[in-house]
C-alpha positions, 0 to 999 in steps of 0.5 A: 143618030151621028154616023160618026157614033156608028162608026165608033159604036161598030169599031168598039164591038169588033175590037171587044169581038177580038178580044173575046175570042182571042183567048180561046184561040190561044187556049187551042194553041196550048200543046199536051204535056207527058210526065215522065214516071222516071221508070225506063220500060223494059218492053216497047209501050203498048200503043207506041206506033210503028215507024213510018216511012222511017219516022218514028213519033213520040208520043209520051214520055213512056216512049221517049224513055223506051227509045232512049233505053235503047242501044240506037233508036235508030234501028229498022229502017228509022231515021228520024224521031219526032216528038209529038208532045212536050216531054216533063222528065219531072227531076228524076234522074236521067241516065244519059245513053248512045241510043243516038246512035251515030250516023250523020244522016239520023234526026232527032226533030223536036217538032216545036216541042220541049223536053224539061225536067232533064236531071242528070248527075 
């Protein structure tokens, strides 16, 4: 055999190995999308962890719509909030709140993540 076919022969497979797996690779990138009900929880959700080290993560949609329920999401020693997850607020109408509170020192960290849906009238 030609050893310039092996070299051609050896370049195709690599390349169709890349694109074989390319997809799968890209498939684990996809994050976890929560879809908000469009209710406001009266009560901290079951299962929301505490803050730590005065990180509070978001985790569903439940929890971003308790936390901003909230007078300040701020509270208790918490300075930043962190999403986990991509926050679908689905259209329903979104009741804007201080629960931001004011300090400069407070951060709200999308942590790459995307908040749609947003309805306010």
């Amino acid at each position: 055999m030609n050893k310039s076919y092996i070299k051609v022969l050896g370049l195709l497979l690599v390349v169709g190995l890349l694109f074989a797996v390319a997809p799968t690779m890209q498939a684990q990138a996809q994050t976890t999308v929560s879809t908000w009900d469009g209710t406001y929880p009266t009560e901290r959700p079951i299962g929301m962890v505490a803050p730590d080290a005065g990180v509070q993560l978001v985790n569903t949609a439940e929890e971003f719509a308790w936390l901003a329920s909230q007078t300040n999401m701020f509270v208790g020693g918490v300075t930043t909030v962190k999403l986990n997850v991509d926050i679908d607020l689905a259209h329903y109408a979104w009741i804007p709140s201080n629960a931001l509170g004011g300090g400069a020192t407070n951060t709200f960290d999308g942590n790459g993540h995307t908040i749609s849906g947003l309805n306010v009238s």
